[in-house]
C-alpha positions in Angstrom: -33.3 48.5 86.8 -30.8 45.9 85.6 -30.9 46.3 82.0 -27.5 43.7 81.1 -25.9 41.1 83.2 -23.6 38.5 81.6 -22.3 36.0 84.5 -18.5 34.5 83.6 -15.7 32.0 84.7 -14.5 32.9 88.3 -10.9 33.5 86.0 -11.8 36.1 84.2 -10.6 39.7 84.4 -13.1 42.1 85.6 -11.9 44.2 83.3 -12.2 41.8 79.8 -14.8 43.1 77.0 -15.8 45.6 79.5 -17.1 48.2 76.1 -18.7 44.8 74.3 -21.0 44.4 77.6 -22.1 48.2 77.8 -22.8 48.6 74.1 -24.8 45.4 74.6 -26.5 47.2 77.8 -27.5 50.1 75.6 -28.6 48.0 72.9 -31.2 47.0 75.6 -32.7 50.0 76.2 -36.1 51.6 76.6 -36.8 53.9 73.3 -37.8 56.7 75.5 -33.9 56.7 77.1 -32.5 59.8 75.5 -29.2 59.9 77.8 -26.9 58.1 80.0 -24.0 58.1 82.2 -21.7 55.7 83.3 -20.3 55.3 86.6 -18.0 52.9 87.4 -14.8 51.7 89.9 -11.5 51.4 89.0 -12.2 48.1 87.1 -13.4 50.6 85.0 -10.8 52.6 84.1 -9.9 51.4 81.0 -8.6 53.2 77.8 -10.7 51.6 74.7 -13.8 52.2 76.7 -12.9 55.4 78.1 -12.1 56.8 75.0 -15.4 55.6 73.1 -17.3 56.9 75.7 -15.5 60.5 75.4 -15.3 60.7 72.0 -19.4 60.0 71.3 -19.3 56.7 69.4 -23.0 56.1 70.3 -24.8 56.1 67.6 -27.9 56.8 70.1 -26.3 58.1 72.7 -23.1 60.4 71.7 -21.0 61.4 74.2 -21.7 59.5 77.5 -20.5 61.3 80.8 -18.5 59.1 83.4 -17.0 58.6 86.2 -14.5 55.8 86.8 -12.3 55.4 90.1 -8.4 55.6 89.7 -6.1 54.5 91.7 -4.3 57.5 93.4 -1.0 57.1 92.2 1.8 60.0 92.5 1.6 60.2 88.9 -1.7 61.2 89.1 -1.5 63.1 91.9 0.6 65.3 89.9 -1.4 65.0 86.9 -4.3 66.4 89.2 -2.7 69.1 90.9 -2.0 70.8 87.6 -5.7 71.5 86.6 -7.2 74.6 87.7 -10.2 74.3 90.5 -12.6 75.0 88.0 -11.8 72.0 86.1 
C-alpha cells in the first residue's frame, strides 16, 4: 500500500524534509493502524528524523522502531564493535 508519495525537482536532495513527508504519511493513515515502523536506506539516516522517531513524538504513534542503512565507516565500525552481542 502506498499511503504518501510527493514527486520533486530532479535537484533535490533525497534527503530534504525527509520527517515533513512521513508525518504527512502517517497523517494518512487507516484509524485501525495502531503501529508502525520505518525502514529505510542510508538516505535515511538523518539526525532530526532519527531522533523524532526514537524519542516518540507521535502523537498516535509514539516511539516508531527503524531501521536506516549507514554507511560503514571506521568510525562506525568502532562504534559497533563496542556493543555487546546482545545489543
Amino acid at each position: 500500500m502506498i499511503a504518501y508519495s510527493h514527486f520533486r525537482d530532479g535537484n533535490v536532495p533525497c534527503g530534504l524534509e525527509q520527517l515533513a513527508a512521513l508525518k504527512r504519511a502517517l497523517e494518512l493513515l487507516p484509524v485501525g493502524v495502531e503501529k508502525v515502523r520505518l525502514h529505510m536506506d542510508t538516505q535515511g539516516y538523518e539526525w532530526e528524523l532519527l531522533r523524532w522517531l526514537a524519542e516518540g513524538k507521535s502523537e498516535r504513534f509514539g516511539v516508531i522502531e527503524f531501521v536506516v542503512g549507514a554507511d560503514v565507516t571506521q568510525e562506525l565500525r568502532k562504534e559497533v564493535a563496542k556493543l555487546k552481542a546482545s545489543a
